[in-house]
CHARMM internal coordinates of N, CA and C (Angstrom, degrees):
IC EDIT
DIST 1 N 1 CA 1.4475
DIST 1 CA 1 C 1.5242
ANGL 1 N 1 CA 1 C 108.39
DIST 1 C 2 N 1.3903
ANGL 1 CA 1 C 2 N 124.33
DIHE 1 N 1 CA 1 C 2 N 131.98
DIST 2 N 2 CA 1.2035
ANGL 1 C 2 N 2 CA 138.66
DIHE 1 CA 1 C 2 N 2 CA -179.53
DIST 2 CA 2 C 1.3593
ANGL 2 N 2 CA 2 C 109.27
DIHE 1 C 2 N 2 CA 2 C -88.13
DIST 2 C 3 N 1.6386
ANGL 2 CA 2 C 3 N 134.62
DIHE 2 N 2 CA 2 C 3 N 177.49
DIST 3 N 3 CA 1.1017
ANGL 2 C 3 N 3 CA 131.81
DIHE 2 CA 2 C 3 N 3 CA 169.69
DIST 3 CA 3 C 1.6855
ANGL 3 N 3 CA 3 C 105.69
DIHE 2 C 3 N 3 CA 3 C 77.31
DIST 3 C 4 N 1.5824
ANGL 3 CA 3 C 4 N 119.67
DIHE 3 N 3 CA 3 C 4 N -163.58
DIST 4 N 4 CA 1.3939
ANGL 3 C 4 N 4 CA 125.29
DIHE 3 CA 3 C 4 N 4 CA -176.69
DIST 4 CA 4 C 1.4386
ANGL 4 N 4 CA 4 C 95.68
DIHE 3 C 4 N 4 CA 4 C -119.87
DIST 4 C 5 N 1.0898
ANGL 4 CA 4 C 5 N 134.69
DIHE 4 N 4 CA 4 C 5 N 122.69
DIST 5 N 5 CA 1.8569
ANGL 4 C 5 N 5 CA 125.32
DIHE 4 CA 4 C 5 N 5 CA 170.82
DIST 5 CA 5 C 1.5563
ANGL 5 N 5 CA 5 C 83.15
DIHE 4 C 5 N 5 CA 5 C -87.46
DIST 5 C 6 N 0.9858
ANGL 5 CA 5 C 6 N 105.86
DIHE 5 N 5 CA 5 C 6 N -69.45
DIST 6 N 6 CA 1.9343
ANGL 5 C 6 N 6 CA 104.70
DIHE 5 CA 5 C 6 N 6 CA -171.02
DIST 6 CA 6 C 1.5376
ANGL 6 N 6 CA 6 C 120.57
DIHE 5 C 6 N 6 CA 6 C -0.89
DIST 6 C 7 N 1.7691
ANGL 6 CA 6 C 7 N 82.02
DIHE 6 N 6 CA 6 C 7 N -74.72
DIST 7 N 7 CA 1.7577
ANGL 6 C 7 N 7 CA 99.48
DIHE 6 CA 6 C 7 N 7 CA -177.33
DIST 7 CA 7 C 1.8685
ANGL 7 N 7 CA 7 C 103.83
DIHE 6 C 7 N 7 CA 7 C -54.12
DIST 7 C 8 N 1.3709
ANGL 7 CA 7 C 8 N 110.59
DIHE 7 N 7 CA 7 C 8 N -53.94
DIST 8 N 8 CA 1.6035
ANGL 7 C 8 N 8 CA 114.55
DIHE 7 CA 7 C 8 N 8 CA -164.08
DIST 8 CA 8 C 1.3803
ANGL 8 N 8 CA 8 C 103.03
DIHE 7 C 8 N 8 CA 8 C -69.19
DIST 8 C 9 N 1.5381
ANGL 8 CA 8 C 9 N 126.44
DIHE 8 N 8 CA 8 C 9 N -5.82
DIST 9 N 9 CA 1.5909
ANGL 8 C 9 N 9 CA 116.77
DIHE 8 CA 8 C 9 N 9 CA -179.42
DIST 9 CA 9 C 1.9512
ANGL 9 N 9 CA 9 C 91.19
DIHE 8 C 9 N 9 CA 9 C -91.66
DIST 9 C 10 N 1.2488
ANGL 9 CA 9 C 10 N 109.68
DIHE 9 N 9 CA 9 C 10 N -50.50
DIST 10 N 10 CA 1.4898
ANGL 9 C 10 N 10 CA 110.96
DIHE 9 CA 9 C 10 N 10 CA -179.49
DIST 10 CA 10 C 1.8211
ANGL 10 N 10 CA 10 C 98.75
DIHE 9 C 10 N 10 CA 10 C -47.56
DIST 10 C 11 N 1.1718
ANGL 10 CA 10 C 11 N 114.96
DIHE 10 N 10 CA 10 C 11 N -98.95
DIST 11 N 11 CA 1.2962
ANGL 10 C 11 N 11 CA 117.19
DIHE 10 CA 10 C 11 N 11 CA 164.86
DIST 11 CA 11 C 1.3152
ANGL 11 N 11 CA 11 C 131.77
DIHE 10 C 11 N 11 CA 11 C 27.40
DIST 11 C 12 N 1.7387
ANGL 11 CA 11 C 12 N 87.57
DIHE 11 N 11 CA 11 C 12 N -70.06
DIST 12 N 12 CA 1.8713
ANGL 11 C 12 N 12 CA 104.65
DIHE 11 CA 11 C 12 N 12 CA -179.79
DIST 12 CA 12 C 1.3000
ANGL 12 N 12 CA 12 C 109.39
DIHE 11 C 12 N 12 CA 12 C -59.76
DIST 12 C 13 N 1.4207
ANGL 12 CA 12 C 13 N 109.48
DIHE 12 N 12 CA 12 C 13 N -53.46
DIST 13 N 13 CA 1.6161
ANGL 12 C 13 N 13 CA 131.73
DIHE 12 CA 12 C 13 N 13 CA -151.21
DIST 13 CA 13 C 1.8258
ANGL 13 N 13 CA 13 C 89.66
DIHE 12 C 13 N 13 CA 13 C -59.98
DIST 13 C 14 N 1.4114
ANGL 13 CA 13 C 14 N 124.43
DIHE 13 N 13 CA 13 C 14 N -62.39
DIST 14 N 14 CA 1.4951
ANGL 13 C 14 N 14 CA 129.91
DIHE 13 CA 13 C 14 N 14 CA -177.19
DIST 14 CA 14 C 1.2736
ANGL 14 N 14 CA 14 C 110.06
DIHE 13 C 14 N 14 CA 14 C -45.92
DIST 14 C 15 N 1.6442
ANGL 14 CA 14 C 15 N 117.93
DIHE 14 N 14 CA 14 C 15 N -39.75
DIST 15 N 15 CA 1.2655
ANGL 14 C 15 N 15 CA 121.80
DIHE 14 CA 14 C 15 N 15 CA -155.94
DIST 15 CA 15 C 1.7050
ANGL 15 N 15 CA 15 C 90.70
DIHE 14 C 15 N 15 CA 15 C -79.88
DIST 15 C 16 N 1.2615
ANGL 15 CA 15 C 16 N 122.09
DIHE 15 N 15 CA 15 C 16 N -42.50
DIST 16 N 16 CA 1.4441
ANGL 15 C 16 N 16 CA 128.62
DIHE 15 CA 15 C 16 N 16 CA -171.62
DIST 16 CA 16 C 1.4429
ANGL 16 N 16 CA 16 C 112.73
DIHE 15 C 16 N 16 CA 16 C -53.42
DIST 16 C 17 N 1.0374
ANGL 16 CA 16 C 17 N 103.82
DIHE 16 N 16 CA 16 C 17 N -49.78
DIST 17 N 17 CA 1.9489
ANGL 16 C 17 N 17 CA 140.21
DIHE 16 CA 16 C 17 N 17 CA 176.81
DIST 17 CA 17 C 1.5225
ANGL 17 N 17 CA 17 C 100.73
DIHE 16 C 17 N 17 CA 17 C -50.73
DIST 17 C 18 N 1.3412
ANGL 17 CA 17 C 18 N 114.06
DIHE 17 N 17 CA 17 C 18 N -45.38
DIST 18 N 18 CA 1.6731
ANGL 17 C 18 N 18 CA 112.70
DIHE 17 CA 17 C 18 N 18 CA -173.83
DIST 18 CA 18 C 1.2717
ANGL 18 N 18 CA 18 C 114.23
DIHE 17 C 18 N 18 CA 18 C -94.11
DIST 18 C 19 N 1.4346
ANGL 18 CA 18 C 19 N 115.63
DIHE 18 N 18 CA 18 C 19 N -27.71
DIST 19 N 19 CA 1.4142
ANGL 18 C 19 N 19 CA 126.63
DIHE 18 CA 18 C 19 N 19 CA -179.86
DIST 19 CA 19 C 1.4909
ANGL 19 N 19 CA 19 C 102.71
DIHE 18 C 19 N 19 CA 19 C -70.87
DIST 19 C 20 N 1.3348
ANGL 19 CA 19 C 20 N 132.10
DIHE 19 N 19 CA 19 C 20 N -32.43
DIST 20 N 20 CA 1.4129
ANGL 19 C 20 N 20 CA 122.00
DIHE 19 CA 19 C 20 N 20 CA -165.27
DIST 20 CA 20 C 1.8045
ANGL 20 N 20 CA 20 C 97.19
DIHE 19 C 20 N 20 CA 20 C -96.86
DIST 20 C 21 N 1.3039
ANGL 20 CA 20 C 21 N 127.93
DIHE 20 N 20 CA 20 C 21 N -9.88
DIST 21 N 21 CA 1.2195
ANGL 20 C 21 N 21 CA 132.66
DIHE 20 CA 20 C 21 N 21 CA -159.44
DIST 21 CA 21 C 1.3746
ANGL 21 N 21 CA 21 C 85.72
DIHE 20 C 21 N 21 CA 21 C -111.95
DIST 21 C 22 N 1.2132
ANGL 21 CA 21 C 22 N 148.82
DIHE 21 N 21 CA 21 C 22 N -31.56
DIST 22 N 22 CA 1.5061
ANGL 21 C 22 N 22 CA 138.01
DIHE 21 CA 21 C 22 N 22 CA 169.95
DIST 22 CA 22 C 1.7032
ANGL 22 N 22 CA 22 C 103.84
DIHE 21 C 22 N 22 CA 22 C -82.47
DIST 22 C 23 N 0.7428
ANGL 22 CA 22 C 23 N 141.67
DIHE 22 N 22 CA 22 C 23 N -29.29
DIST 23 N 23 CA 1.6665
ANGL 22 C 23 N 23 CA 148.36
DIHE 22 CA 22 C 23 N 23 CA 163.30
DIST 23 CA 23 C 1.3395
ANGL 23 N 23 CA 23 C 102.44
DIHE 22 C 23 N 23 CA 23 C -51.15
DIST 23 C 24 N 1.4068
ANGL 23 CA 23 C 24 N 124.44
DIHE 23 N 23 CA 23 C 24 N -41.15
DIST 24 N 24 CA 1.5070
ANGL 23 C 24 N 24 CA 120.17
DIHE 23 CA 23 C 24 N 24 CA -165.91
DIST 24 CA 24 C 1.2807
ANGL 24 N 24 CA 24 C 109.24
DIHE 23 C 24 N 24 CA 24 C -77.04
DIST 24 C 25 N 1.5829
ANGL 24 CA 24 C 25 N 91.21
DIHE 24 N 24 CA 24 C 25 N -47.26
DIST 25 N 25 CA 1.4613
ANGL 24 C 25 N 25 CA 105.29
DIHE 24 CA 24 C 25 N 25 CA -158.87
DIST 25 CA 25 C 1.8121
ANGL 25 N 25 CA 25 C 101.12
DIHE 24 C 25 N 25 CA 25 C -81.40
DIST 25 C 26 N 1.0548
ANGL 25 CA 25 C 26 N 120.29
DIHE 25 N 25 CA 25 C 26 N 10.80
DIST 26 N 26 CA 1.8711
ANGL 25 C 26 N 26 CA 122.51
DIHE 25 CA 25 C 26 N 26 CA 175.07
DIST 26 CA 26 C 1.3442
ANGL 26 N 26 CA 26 C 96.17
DIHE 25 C 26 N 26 CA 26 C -119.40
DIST 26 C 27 N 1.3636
ANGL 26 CA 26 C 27 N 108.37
DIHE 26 N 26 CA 26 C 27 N -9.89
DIST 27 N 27 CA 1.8305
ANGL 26 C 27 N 27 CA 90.24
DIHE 26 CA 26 C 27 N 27 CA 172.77
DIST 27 CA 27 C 1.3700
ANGL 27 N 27 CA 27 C 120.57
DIHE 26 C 27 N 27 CA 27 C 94.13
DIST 27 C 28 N 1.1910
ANGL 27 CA 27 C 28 N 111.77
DIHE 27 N 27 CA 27 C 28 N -15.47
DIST 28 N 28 CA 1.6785
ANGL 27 C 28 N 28 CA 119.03
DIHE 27 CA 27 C 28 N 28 CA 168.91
DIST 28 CA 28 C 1.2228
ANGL 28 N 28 CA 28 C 146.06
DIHE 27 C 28 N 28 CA 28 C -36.67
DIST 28 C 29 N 1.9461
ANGL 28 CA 28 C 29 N 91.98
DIHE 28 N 28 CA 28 C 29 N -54.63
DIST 29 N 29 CA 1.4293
ANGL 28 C 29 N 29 CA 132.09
DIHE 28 CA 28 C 29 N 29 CA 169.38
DIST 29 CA 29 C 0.8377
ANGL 29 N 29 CA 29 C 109.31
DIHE 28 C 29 N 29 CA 29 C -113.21
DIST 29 C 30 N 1.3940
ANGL 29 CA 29 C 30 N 149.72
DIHE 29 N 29 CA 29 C 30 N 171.44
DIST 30 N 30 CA 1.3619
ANGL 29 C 30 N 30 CA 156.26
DIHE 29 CA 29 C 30 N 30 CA 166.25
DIST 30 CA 30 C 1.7033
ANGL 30 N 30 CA 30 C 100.76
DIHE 29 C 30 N 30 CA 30 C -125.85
DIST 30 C 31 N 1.5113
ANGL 30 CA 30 C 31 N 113.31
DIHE 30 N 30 CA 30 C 31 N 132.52
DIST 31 N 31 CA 1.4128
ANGL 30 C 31 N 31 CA 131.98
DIHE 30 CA 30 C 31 N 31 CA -146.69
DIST 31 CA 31 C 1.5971
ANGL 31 N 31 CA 31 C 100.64
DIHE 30 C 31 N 31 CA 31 C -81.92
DIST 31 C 32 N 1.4866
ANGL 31 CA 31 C 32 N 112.45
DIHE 31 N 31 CA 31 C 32 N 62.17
DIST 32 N 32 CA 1.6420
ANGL 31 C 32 N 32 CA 106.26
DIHE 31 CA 31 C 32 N 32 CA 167.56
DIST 32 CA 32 C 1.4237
ANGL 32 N 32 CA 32 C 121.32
DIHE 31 C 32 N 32 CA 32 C -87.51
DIST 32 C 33 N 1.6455
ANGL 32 CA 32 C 33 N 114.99
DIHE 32 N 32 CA 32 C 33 N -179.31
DIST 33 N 33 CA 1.3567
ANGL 32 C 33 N 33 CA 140.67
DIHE 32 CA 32 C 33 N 33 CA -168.94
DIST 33 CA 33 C 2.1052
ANGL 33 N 33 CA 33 C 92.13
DIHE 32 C 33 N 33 CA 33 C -59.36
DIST 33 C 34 N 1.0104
ANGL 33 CA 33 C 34 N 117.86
DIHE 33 N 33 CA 33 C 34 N -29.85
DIST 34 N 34 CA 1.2706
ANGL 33 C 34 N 34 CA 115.27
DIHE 33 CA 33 C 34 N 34 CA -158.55
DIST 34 CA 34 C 2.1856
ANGL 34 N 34 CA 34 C 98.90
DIHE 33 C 34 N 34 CA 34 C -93.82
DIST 34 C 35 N 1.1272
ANGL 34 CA 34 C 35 N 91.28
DIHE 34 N 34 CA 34 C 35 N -41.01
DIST 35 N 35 CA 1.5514
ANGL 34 C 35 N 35 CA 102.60
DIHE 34 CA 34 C 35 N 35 CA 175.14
DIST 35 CA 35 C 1.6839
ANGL 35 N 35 CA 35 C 116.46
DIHE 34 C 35 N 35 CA 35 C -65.28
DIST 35 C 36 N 1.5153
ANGL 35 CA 35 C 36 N 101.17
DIHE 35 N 35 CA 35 C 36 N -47.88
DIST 36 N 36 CA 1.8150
ANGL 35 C 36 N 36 CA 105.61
DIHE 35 CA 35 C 36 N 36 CA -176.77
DIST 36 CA 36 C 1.8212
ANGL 36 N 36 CA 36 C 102.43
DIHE 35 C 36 N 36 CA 36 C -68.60
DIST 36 C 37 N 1.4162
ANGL 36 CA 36 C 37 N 113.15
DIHE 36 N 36 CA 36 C 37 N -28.80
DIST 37 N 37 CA 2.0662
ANGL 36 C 37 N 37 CA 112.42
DIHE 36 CA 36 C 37 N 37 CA -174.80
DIST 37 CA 37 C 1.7988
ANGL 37 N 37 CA 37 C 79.37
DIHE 36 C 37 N 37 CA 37 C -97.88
DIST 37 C 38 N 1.3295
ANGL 37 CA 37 C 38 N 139.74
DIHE 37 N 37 CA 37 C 38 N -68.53
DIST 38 N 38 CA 1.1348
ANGL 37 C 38 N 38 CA 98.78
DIHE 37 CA 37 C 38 N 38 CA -140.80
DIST 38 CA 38 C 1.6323
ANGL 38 N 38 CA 38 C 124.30
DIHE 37 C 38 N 38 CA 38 C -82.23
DIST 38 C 39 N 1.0323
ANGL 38 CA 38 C 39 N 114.13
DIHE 38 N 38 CA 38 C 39 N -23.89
DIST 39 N 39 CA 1.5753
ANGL 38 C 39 N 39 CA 113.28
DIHE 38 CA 38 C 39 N 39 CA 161.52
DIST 39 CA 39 C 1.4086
ANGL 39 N 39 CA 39 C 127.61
DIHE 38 C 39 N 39 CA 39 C -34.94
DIST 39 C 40 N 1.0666
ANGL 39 CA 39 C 40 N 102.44
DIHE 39 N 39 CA 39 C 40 N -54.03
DIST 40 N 40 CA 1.8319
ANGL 39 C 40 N 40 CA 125.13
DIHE 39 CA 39 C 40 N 40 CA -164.22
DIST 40 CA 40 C 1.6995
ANGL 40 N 40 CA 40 C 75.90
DIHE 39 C 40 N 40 CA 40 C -72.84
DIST 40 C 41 N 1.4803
ANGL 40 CA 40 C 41 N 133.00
DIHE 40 N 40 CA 40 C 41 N -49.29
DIST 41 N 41 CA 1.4952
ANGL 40 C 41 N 41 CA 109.00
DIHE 40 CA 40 C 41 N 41 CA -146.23
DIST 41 CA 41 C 1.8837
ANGL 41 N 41 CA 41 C 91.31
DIHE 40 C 41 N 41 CA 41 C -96.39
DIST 41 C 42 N 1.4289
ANGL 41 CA 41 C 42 N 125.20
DIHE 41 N 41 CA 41 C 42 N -14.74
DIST 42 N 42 CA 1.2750
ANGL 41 C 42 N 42 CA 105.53
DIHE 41 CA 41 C 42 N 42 CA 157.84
DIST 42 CA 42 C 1.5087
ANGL 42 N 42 CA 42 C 131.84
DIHE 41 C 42 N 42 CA 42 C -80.49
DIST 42 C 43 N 1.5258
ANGL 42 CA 42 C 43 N 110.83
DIHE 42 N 42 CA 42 C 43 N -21.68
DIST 43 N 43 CA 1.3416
ANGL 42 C 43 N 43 CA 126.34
DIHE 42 CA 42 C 43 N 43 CA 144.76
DIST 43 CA 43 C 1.5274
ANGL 43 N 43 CA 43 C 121.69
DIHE 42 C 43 N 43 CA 43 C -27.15
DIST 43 C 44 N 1.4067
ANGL 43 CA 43 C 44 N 112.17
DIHE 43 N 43 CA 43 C 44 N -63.19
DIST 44 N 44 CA 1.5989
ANGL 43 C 44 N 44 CA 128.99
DIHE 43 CA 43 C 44 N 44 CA 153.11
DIST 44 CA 44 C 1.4429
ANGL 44 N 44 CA 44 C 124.88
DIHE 43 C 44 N 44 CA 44 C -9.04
DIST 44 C 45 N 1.4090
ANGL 44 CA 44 C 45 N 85.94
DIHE 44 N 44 CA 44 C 45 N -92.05
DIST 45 N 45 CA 1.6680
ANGL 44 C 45 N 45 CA 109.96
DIHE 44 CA 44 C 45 N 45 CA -175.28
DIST 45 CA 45 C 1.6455
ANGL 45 N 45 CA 45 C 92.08
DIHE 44 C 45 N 45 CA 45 C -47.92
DIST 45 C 46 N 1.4444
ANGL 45 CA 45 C 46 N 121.86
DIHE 45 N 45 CA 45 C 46 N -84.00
DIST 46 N 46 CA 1.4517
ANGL 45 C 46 N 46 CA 130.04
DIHE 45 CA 45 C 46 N 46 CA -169.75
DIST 46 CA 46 C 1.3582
ANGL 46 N 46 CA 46 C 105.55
DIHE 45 C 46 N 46 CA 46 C -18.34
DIST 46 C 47 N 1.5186
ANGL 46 CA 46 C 47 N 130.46
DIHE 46 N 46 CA 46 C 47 N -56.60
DIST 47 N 47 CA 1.2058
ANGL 46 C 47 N 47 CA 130.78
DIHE 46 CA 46 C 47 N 47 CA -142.95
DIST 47 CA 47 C 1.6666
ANGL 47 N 47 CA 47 C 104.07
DIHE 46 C 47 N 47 CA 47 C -84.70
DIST 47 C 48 N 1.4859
ANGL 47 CA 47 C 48 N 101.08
DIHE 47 N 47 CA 47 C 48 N -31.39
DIST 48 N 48 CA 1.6689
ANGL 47 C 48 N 48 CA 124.03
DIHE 47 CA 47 C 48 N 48 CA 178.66
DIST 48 CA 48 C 1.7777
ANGL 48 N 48 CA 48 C 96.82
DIHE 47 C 48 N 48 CA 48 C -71.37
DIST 48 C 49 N 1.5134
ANGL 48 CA 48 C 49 N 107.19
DIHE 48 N 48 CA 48 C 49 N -47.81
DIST 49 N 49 CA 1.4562
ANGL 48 C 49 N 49 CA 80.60
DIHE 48 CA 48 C 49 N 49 CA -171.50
DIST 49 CA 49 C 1.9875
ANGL 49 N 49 CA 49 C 120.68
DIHE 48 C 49 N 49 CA 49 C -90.55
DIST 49 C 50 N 1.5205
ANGL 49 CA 49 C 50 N 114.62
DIHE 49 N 49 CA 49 C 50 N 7.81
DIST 50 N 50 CA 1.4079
ANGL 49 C 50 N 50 CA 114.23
DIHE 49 CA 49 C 50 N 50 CA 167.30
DIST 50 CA 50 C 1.5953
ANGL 50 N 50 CA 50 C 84.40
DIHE 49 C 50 N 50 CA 50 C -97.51
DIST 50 C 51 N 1.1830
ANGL 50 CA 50 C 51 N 121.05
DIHE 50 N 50 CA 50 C 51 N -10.70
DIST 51 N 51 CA 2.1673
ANGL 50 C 51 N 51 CA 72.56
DIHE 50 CA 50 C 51 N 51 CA -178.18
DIST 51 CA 51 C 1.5343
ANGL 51 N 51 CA 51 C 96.85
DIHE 50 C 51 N 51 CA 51 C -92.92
DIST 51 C 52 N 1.3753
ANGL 51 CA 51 C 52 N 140.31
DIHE 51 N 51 CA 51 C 52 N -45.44
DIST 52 N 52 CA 1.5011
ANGL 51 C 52 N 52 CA 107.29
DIHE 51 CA 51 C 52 N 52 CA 146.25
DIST 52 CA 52 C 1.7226
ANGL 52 N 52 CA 52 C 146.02
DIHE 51 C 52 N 52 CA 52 C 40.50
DIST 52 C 53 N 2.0938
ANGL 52 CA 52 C 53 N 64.83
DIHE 52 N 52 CA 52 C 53 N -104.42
DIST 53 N 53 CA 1.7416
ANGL 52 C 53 N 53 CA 86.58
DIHE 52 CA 52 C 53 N 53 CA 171.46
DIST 53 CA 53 C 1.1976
ANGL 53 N 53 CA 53 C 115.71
DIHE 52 C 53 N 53 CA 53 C -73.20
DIST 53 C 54 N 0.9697
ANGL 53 CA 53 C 54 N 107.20
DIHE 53 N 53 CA 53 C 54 N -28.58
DIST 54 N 54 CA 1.8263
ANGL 53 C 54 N 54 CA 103.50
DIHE 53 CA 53 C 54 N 54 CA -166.60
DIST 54 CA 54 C 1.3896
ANGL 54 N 54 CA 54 C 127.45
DIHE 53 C 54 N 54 CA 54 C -48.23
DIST 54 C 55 N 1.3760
ANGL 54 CA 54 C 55 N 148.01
DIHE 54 N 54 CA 54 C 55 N 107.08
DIST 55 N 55 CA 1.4366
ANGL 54 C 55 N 55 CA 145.51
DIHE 54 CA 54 C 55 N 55 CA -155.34
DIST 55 CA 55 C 1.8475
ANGL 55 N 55 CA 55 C 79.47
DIHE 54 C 55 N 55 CA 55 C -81.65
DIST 55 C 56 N 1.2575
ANGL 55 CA 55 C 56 N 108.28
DIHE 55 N 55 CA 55 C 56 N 121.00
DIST 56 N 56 CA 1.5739
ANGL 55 C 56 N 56 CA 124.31
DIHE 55 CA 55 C 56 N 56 CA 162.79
DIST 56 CA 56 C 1.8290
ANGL 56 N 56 CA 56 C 121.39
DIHE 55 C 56 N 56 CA 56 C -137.32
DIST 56 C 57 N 0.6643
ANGL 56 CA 56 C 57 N 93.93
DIHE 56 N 56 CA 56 C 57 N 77.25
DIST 57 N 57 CA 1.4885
ANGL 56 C 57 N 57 CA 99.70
DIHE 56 CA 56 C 57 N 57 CA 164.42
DIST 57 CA 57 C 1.7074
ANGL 57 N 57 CA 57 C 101.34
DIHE 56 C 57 N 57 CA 57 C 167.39
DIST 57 C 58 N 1.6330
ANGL 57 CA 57 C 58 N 105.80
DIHE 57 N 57 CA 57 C 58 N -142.12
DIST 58 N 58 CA 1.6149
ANGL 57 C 58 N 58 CA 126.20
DIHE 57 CA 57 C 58 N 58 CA 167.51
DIST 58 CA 58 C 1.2182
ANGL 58 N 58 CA 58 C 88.89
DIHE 57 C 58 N 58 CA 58 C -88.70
DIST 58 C 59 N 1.6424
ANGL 58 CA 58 C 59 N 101.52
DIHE 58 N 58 CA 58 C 59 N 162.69
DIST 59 N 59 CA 1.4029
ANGL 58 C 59 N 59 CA 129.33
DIHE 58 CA 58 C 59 N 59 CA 149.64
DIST 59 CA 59 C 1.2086
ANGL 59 N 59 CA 59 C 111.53
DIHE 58 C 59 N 59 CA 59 C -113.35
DIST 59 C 60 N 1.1216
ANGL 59 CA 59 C 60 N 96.70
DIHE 59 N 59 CA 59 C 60 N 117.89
DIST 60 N 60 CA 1.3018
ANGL 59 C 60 N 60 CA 121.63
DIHE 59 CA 59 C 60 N 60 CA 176.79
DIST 60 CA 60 C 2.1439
ANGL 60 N 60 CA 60 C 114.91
DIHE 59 C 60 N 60 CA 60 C -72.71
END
COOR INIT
IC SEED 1 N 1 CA 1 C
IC BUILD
């Protein structure tokens, strides 16, 4: 696997974490059991699957 999964699993998880905590806090969503796990864990996957993809380094 190319790219960082590490960084893009950390990444996701924060990004998930803020996305469901700015949703709450604008009133959009309302901050349930399903919003605080499922964000953060589609946050996850997303972040796992661009670091992946992500062309990072030389090509050799």
């Amino acid at each position: 696997m190319k790219g960082r999964p590490v960084l893009g699993i950390i990444s996701g998880v924060l990004f998930g974490v803020f996305v469901a905590l700015l949703l709450q806090q604008l009133g959009v969503y309302p901050l349930t059991t399903a919003s605080v796990i499922g964000l953060p864990v589609a946050g996850l996957v997303l972040g796992l699957i661009l670091a992946a993809w992500a062309p990072l380094g030389k090509k050799s």
